[in-house]
C-alpha positions, 0 to 999 in steps of 0.5 A: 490520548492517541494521535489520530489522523483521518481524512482530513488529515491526511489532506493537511499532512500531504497539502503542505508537502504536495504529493511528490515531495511526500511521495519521494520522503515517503520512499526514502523511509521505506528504502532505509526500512529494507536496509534493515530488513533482517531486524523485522518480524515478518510474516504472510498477511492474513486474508479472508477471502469472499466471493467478492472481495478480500479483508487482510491484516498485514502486521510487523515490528522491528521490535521497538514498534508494532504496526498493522494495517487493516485492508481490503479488496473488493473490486465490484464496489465501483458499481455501488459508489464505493472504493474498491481499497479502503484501509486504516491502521495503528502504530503502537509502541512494543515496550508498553504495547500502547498505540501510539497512531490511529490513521486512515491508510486509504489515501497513504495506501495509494501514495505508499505503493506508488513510493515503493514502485517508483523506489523499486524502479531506481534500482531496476529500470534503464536509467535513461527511462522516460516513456511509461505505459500506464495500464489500469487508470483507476484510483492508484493511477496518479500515484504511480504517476506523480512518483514516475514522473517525479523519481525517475523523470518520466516525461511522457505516459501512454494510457490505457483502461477497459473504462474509457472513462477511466483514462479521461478522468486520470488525462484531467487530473494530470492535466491539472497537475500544470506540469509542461514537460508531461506528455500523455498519449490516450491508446485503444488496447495495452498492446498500443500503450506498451509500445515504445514503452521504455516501463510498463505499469500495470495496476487493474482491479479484476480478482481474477487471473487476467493477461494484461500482457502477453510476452509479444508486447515485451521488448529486451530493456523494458522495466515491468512493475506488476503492481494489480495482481495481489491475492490467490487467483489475481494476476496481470502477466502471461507466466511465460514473461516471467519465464523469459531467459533474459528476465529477472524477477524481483519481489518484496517477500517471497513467502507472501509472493509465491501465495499472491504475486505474479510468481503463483503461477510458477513452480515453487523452485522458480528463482526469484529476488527480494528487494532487501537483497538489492538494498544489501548488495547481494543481488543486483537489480539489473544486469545488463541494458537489454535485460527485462526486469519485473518487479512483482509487487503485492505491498508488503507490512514492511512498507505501511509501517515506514508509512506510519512512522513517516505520518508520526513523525510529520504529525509530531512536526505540527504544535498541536496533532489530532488526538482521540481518547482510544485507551483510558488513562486510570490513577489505578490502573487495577481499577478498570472498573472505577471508570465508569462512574456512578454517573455513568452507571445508573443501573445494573440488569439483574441476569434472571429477569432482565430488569434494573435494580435501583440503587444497587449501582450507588451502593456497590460504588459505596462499598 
């Protein structure tokens, strides 16, 4: 048996913790993850791009477990009433190389990516950081909200999105949430909600190279957690924000960066840092207060396997998981075959005129 977790698992796992303590354990598996970044097998995922979208697995191991996420991206499915993200995934032990999870990922993809945004900005924005402009008010939006606001203390947040609708729906679920120090201001461009923005969070939909922000709306101090661009041909940022003097870029794993982030508009000797080198002392992750950091996140596997081992072991936690019967447990396990019962197998085709043959299933089962 394999554990599973579906939808409404998730909504269990993440009920009882609510979503702030799940978001912050969560980035606390991920950090201690990245401290041990050189025991990981790493790789670019793999994509297979349409005109309407991407399918991409994303893969990794520390070589006691394996982990791989299935994922896509397909921004015109709002329009149909689907979701642009869905995504699931398996956690599988390397000594046998049996799963050990099945779980959606749909859900824990959102949470993931605000755990690692927020994670990433403890170590790169102004401590003193308490204003976020929030640019893409779709289904990520919350996420990246309860993390900021959770993690660092943000207190009030400036809203925009081309869909009106959009940012009403992310200023109720907000609302909702019955927090007193949170304030949001709903602003007309990106231009008006980057503003007085001590972090700027860009998280939009669009395959395609878009300019979310131009180097005029960048101030000396501010935090940038480019979160939407996230496959060839998908980005957010003006290339010269990236190229400012007094900019530092940071990433997760550059050989995936310079084919999906922001970075794939800049030359491939354009300098940049990834995280695991910040965790490790070698880099700092802001130099000075006035310094204009960016963190060009794309998610890597690293991250979705932190959040299965974090689902495991919280599912583990419980008397009594959800399991499903994914792999056959055989008393010999040479006899594959024996699986399927007499019962089960009460015919067999003949190859050259396509019909049944009686008996032949009792008999080979006799023999």
């Amino acid at each position: 048996m394999v554990d599973y977790i579906g939808i409404e698992g998730i909504q269990g796992i993440v009920g009882r913790l609510g979503p702030a303590r799940f978001i912050e354990g969560l980035a606390a598996e991920i950090e201690a993850d990245y401290r041990r970044w050189g025991e990981f097998d790493k790789s670019a995922r793999h994509a297979i791009h349409s005109p309407v979208g991407v399918i991409e697995l994303m893969p990794t191991s520390d070589g006691q477990m394996y982990s791989f996420k299935y994922v896509n991206g397909h921004p015109k499915n709002t329009a149909r009433g689907l979701l642009t993200v869905t995504a699931f995934g398996v956690l599988a032990d390397v000594e046998t190389g049996y799963p050990l999870l099945l779980s959606e990922l749909t859900v824990t993809t959102a949470l993931r990516t605000a755990a690692m945004s927020a994670l990433a900005a403890r170590w790169m924005a102004r401590p003193d950081s308490r204003v976020m402009a929030l640019i893409g008010n779709g289904a990520q939006s919350e996420f990246q909200a309860i993390a900021f606001h959770h993690m660092l203390g943000i207190r009030e947040f400036r809203l925009f999105d081309v869909d009106p609708q959009a940012t009403q729906k992310l200023a109720r679920n907000l609302q909702a949430l019955g927090l007193p120090d949170l304030h949001m201001t709903l602003c007309s461009s990106a231009a008006e909600a980057v503003a007085g923005a001590d972090i700027v969070t860009t998280v939009t939909a669009d395959k395609r190279n878009a300019t979310i922000l131009t180097p005029e709306m960048i101030a000396p101090g501010m935090h940038l957690n480019a979160v939407g661009g996230d496959c060839p041909g998908k980005t957010e940022l003006h290339a010269d924000i990236l190229l400012r003097a007094d900019a530092r870029v940071i990433v997760e794993y550059e050989p995936q960066s310079r084919i999906e982030g922001e970075i794939q508009q800049l030359p491939a000797d354009f300098a940049v840092t990834e995280f695991a080198q910040v965790l490790g002392g070698d880099a700092p992750g802001r130099a000075s207060p006035a310094e204009v950091t960016i963190f060009d996140s794309v998610g890597f596997a690293l991250e979705d396997y932190s959040a299965l081992r974090y689902l495991y072991k919280l599912q583990r936690e419980q008397k009594q998981p959800e399991e499903i019967d994914l792999i056959p447990h055989l008393d010999n396990p040479k006899d594959l075959f024996g699986l399927l019962s007499t019962s089960s197998v009460n015919s067999i085709a003949a190859p050259s005129s396509g019909r049944t043959v009686p008996g032949l299933a009792a008999e080979v089962a006799a023999t």
